[in-house]
C-alpha positions in Angstrom: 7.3 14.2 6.3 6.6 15.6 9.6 3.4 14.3 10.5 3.2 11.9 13.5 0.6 10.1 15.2 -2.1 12.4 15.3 -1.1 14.1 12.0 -1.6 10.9 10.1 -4.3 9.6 12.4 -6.1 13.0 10.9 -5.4 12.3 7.1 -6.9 8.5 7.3 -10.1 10.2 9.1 -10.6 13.1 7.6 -8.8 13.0 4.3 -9.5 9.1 3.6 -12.9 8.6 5.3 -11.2 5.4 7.1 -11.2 4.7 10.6 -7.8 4.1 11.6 -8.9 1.8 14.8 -10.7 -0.7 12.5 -7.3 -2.4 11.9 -6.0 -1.2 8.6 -2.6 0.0 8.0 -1.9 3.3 6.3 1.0 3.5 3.8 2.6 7.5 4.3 4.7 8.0 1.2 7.1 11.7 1.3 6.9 13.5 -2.0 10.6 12.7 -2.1 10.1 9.3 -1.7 12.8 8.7 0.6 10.6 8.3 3.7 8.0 6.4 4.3 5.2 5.7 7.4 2.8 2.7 7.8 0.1 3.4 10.8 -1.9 0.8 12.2 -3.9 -0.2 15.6 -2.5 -2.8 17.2 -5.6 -2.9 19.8 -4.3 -1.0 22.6 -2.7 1.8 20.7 -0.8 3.7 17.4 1.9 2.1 16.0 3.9 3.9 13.6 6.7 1.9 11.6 9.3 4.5 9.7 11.8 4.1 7.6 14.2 7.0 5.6 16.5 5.5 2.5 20.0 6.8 2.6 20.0 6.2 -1.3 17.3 5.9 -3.9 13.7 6.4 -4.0 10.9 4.0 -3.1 9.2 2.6 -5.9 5.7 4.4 -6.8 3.2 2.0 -8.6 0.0 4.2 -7.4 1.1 6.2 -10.2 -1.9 6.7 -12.5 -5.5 6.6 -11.5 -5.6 8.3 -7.9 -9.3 8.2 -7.7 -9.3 4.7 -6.5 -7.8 3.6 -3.1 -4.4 1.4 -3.4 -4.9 -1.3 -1.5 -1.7 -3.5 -0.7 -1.7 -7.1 1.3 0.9 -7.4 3.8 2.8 -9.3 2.0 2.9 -6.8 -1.0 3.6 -3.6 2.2 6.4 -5.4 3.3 7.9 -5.5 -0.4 7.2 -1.9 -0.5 9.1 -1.5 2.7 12.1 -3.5 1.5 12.4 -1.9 -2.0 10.9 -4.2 -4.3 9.9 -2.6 -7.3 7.2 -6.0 -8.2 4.6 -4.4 -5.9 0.5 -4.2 -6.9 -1.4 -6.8 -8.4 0.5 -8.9 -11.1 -1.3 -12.3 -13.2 1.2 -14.5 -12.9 -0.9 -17.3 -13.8 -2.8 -17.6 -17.8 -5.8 -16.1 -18.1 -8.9 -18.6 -17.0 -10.8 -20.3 -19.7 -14.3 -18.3 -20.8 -17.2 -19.9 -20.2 -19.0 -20.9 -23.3 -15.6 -21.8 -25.1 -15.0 -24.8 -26.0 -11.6 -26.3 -25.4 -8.7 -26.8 -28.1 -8.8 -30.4 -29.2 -5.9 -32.1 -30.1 
């Protein structure tokens, strides 16, 4: 990954369509998955955060359909960044009731 601040400033313009001053971060995965790059605007400038693993791989749940943008909270970047492989959107809750259904009676 050799890409730096204008590189990856480039890629969320041109490449995403996104306008990296809005306030979004950007998630940089190497094909290696041993590196990985988050830029954001902090409002006065281009932060980069890095980070190289000595051992293993980063997780990769993107895997699958790549025409849709993964989107991540910051809660669920900062698992990323820390090696979790429970990253993405999980139910952890039972479905909701269906409108129209009547309940179970006892």
């Amino acid at each position: 990954m050799r890409k730096s601040f204008d590189g990856l400033f480039a890629v969320a313009r041109n490449h995403m369509g996104r306008d990296p001053l809005a306030g979004d971060m950007y998630l940089f995965v190497a094909r290696d998955r041993k590196q990985a790059r988050v830029l954001y605007w902090d409002g006065t400038g281009l932060v980069i955060i890095a980070k190289r693993l000595e051992k293993g791989r980063f997780n990769a749940p993107w895997e699958g359909d790549r025409t849709k943008p993964w989107c991540l909270t910051p809660s669920e970047l900062s698992l990323f960044i820390e090696g979790s492989r429970l990253v993405g959107h999980f139910e952890v809750s039972p479905p909701p009731l269906k409108l129209g259904r009547k309940p179970c009676s006892n």
